[in-house]
C-alpha positions in Angstrom: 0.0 0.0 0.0 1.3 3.8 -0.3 2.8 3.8 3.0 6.3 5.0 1.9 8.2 3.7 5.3 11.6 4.7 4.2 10.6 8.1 3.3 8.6 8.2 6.8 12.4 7.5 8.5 13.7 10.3 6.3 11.6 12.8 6.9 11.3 12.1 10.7 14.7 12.2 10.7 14.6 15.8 9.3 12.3 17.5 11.1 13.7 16.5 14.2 16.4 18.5 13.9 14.6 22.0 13.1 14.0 24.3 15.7 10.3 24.9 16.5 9.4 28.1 18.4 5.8 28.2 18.9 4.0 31.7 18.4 2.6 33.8 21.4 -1.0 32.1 22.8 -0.8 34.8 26.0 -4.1 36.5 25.3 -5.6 32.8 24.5 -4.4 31.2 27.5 -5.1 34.6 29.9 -8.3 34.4 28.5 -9.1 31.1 29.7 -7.1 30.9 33.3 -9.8 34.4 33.8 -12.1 32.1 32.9 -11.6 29.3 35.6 -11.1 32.1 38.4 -14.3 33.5 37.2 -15.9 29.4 37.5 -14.3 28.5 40.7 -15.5 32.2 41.9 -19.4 31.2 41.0 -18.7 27.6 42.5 -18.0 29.0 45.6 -20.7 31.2 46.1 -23.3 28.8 44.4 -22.0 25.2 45.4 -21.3 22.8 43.1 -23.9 21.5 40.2 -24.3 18.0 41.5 -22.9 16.0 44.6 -20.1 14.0 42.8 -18.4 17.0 40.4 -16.0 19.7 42.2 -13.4 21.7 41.1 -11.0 19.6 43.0 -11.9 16.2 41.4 -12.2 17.5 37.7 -10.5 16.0 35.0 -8.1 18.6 33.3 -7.7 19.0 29.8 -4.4 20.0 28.8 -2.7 21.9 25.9 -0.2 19.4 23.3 2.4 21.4 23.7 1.7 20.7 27.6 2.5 17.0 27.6 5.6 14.8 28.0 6.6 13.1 24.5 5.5 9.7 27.1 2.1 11.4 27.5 1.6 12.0 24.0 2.6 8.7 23.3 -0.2 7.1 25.6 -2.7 9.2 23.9 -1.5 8.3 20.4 -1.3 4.5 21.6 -5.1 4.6 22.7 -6.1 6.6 19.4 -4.6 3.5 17.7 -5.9 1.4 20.2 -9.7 2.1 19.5 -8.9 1.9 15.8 -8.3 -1.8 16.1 -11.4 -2.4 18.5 -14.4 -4.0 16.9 -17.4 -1.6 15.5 -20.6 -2.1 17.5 -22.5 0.1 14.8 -24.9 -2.8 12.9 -23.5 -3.6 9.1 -26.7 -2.8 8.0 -26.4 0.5 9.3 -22.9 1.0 8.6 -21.3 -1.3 5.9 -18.4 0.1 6.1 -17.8 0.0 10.1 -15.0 -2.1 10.6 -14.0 -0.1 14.2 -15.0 1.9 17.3 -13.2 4.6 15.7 -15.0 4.3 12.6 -18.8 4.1 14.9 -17.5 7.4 15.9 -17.1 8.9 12.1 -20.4 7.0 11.0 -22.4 8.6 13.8 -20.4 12.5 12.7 -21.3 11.3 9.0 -24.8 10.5 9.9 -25.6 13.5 11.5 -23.7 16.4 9.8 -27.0 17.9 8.5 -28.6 18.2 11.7 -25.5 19.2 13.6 -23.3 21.8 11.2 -24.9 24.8 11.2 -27.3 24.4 13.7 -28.1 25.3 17.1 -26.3 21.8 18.1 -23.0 22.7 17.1 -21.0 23.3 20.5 -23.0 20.7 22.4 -22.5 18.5 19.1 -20.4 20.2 15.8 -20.4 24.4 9.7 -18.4 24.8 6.7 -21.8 25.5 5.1 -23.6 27.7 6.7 -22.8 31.1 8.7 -26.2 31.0 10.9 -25.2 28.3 12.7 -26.9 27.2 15.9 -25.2 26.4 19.6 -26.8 22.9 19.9 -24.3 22.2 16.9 -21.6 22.7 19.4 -23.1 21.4 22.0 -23.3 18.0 19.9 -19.5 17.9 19.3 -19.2 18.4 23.2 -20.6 15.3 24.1 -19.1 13.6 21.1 -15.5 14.6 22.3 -16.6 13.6 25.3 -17.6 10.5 24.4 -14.8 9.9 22.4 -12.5 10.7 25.0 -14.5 8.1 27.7 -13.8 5.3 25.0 -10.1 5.9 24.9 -10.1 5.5 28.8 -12.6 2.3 29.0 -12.0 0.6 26.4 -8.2 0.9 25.7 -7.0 1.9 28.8 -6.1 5.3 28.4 -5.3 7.2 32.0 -5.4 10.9 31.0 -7.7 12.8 29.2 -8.1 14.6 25.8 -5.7 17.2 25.0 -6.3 20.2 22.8 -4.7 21.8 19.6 -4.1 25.3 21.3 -4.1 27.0 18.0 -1.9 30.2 18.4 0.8 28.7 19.3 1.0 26.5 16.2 -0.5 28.7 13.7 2.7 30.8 12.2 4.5 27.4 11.4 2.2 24.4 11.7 4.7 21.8 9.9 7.4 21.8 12.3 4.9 21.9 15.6 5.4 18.8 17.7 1.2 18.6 16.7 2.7 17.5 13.0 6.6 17.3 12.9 5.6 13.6 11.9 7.8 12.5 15.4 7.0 9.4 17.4 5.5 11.6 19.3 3.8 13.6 17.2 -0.1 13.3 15.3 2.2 12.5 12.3 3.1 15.1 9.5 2.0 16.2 6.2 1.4 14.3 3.4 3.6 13.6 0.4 3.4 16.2 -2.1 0.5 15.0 -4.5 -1.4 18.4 -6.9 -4.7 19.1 -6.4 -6.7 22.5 -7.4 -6.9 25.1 -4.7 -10.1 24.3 -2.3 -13.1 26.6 -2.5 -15.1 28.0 0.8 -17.7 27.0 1.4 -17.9 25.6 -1.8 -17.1 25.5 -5.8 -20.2 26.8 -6.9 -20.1 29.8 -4.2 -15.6 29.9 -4.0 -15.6 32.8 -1.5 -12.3 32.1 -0.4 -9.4 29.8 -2.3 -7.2 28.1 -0.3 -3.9 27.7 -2.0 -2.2 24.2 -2.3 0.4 23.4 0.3 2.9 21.4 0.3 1.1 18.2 1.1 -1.9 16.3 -0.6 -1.0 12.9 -0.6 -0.6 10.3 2.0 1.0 11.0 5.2 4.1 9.8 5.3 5.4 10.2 8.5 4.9 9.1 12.2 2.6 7.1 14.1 -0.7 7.3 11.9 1.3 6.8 8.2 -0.5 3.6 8.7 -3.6 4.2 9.2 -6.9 3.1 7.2 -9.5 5.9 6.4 -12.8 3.5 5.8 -15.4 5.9 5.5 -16.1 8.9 3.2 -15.9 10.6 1.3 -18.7 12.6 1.2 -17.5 16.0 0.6 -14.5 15.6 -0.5 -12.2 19.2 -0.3 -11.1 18.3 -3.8 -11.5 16.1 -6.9 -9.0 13.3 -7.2 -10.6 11.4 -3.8 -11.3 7.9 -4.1 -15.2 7.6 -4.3 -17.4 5.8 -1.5 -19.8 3.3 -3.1 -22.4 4.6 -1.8 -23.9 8.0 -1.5 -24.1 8.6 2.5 -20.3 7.9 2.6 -21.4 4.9 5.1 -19.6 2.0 2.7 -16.2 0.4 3.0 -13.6 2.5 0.8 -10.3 2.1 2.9 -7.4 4.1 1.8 -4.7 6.0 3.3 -4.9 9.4 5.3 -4.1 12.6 3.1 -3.1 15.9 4.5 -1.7 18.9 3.0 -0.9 21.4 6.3 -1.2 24.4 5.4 0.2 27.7 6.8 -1.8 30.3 4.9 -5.2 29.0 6.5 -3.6 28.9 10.2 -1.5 32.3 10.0 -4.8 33.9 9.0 -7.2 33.1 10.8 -6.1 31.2 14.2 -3.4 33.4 15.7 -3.8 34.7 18.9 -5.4 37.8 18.0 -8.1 36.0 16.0 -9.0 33.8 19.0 -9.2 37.5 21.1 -11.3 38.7 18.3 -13.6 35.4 18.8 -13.9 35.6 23.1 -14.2 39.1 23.8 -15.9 40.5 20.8 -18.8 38.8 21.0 -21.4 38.8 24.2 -24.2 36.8 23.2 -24.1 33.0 22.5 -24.8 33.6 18.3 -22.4 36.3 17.5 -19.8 34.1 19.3 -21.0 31.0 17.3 -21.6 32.8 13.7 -17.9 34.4 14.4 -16.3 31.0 15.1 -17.5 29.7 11.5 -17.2 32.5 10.4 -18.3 35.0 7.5 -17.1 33.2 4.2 -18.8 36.1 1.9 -16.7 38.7 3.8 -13.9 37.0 3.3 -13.9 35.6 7.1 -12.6 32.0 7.6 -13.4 31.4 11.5 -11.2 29.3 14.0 -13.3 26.6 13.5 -13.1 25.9 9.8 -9.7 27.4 9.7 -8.2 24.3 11.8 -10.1 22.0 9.6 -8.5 23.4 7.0 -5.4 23.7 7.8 -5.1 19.8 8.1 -7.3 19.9 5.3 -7.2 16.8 2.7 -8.8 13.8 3.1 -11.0 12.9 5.4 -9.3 15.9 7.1 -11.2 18.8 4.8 -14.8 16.8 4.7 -17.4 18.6 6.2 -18.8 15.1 7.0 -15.5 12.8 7.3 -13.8 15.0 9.1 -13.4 12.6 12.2 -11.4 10.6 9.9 -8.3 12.5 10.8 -7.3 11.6 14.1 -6.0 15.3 14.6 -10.3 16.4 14.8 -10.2 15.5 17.8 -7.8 18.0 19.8 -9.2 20.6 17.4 -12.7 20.2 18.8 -11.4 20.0 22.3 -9.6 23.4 21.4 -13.0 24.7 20.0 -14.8 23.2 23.3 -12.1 25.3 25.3 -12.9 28.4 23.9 -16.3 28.2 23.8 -16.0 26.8 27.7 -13.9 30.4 28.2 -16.3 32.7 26.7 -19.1 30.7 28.9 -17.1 30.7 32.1 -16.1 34.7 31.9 -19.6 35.3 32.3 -21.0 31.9 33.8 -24.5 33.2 35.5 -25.5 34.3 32.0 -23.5 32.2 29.4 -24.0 28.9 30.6 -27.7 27.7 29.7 -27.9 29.6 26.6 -29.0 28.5 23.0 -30.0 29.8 19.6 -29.9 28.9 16.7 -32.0 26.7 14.1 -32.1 22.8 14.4 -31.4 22.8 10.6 -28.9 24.0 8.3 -30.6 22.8 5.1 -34.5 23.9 6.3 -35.7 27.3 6.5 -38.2 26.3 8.4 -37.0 24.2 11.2 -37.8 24.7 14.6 -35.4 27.2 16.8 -32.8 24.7 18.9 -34.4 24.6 22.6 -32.0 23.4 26.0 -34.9 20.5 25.8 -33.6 19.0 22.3 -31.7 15.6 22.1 -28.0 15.2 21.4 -27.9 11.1 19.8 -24.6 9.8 19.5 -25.6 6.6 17.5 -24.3 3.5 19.5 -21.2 5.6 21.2 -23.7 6.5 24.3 -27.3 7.6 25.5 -29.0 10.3 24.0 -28.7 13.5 26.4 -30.8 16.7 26.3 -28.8 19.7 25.1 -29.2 21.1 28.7 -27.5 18.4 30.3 -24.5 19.5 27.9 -23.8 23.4 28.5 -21.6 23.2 32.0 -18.5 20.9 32.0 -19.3 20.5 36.0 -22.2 18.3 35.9 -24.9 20.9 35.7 -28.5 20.2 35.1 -27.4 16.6 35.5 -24.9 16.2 32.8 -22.0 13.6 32.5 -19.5 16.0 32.7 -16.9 16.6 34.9 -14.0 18.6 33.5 -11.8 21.9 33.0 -9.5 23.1 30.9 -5.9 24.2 32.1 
């Protein structure tokens, strides 16, 4: 298969030895230690949410850059880990299921037009559309979540999901120890392979063209040059993709995983001053989630597309496959971070707050309500959208987390 092991040794070899200094993420990360002053301030007047969840037993999230190259290794162990575990998701729902990590993508694939610009975003997970809607979000917080409880359950995993803290990457992605393509790295780039510069939001509306890169093809270095991309594509971020037999993307098309990392999306649009932009320039819960997908027509790329796309490739640049890339993970845990910063700087008011559509695709779907459903497929039991908004157990929810 187009693995290209010797080339992987080579090019490990050669990044290791460039210096990496990561940009400036001091607004970013003062940002969000105000943040957890401001929540363990309101815990202490208000007690905590339920009887099990305080600020002393959390779980902490922690930044990449944070870890030990032996704690990235566990995490990229389990990653592979739950790629070899067998999928739970029926055959007849999923032909193409072969893992747990692929039940995860079929469930993202599944629901993309309900979720992506929709009130279920945060809670859940738009390249699409600009009115997007929190429960979107809210979605892809209990998917990570979920995610991240399958990692420690099933394959032994004893921390918990770390985060892509984007400034710090974003003025030279390629050399970051996110893609140097180390052992202890998310692996690199891929091999230089041409493709046609990709269109936002799409080719018949190309608002924004993202130059190639130097990637495209298969990765070719570190720990995930080997891995198997199943499902997808559905919408494929350019033309010479292999094609799923069948039109939901749900069918069995392994293949290798293509990136081309690219520093003209990630100097633009996820630098420090961008995520300042995102947090403090917006103060009500649909301003902060139309200006994290941002405003393609102006020009406007968004943090949340702009890490997509700078992975970009395949499934990395699929609105729908986009889980195929193990790397979507620590982006969504960064976009979960933020949005838990701009919550927790005002908690009273910016904790059980929604708006939004539960549509992307019709006009006239209902407004998102705290009462909707968030359904993870066979990953775990369907949750109310409430239950999702604190990371402390409120209104009942699984959660019990913070970010450092």
């Amino acid at each position: 298969m187009r693995f290209f092991k010797i080339l992987a040794v080579a090019v490990t070899s050669t990044t290791a030895a460039v210096k990496y200094t990561p940009a400036s993420s001091s607004i970013t990360d003062s940002l969000a230690a105000g943040a957890l002053s401001s929540f363990e301030d309101y815990v202490k007047v208000q007690g905590i949410y339920n009887g099990t969840c305080t600020m002393a037993n959390a779980a902490v999230r922690r930044d990449w850059d944070s870890l030990t190259a032996t704690e990235r290794k566990k995490y990229i162990a389990a990653v592979q880990c739950i790629s070899t575990k067998k999928s739970i998701t029926p055959r007849s729902i999923c032909p193409g299921c072969r893992t747990r990590y692929d039940d995860f993508l079929a469930t993202h694939i599944n629901q993309t037009m309900t979720i992506h610009g929709t009130g279920n975003f945060l809670a859940w997970y738009v390249l699409e559309s600009r009115e997007t809607s929190i429960a979107d979000r809210f979605r892809h917080r209990y998917f990570t979540w979920t995610y991240e409880k399958a990692l420690r359950e099933e394959c032994g995993y004893d921390d918990y999901q770390p985060y892509w803290n984007w400034p710090k990457y974003a003025l030279d992605p390629l050399d970051s120890p996110l893609f140097d393509g180390s052992d202890a790295s998310m692996s690199g780039n891929g091999v230089y392979e041409y493709h046609e510069p990709v269109c936002i939001p799409s080719t018949s509306t190309p608002y924004i063209k993202v130059p190639q890169g130097s990637g495209g093809g298969c990765v070719s270095s570190g720990p995930f040059s080997n891995f198997t991309v199943r499902l997808g594509p559905v919408s494929p971020a350019w033309s010479n993709m292999s094609t799923n037999p069948r039109p939901d993307g749900l069918g069995y098309n392994p293949r290798c995983l293509r990136r081309d990392i690219n520093p003209w999306i990630s100097t633009g649009w996820t630098k420090d001053v961008d995520v300042d932009f995102l947090v403090t320039g917006t103060s009500d819960i649909l301003s902060f989630q139309n200006r994290m997908q941002g405003d393609f027509a102006a020009g406007y790329v968004g943090v949340h597309d702009a890490g997509h796309m700078t992975i970009n490739g395949d499934p990395g640049g699929d609105l729908f496959a986009s889980p195929g890339d193990p790397t979507f993970y620590l982006h969504h845990a960064q976009i979960d971070r933020t949005w838990w910063t701009w919550q927790n700087l005002d908690t009273p008011s910016r904790t059980f707050v929604v708006a939004g559509s539960t549509s992307m695709i019709n006009a006239s779907a209902p407004n998102t309500t705290l009462d909707d459903m968030i359904d993870l497929g066979f990953n775990a039991p369907a949750i109310s959208l409430r239950k999702a908004m604190s990371t402390l157990g409120g209104a009942g929810g699984p959660f019990c987390y913070i970010y450092r």
